[in-house]
C-alpha positions, 0 to 999 in steps of 0.5 A: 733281626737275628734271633736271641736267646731267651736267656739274653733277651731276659736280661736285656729286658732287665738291664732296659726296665731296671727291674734288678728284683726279679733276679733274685725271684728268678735264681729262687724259682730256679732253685726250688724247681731244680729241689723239686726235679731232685726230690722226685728222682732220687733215693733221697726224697724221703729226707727232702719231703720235709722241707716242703 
């Protein structure tokens, strides 16, 4: 069997169960780590603190 991504075997396993919901929890997981990863590295993190 040859090896697949993660990200590919993610959505095959999505596309197989029909679990279209955790599309968008993902991309929103996704989306408060990257917030998250910027808010720690950046000058800016002052004006983001507040949005958590």
């Amino acid at each position: 069997m040859p090896k697949q991504s993660l990200v590919k075997e993610f959505f095959l396993f999505i596309k197989h169960e029909k679990k279209w919901w955790l599309i968008p929890l993902v991309a929103v997981l996704l989306v408060v780590g990257a917030l998250v990863l910027f808010a720690s590295s950046s000058p800016l993190a002052p004006f983001l603190y507040p949005l958590f």
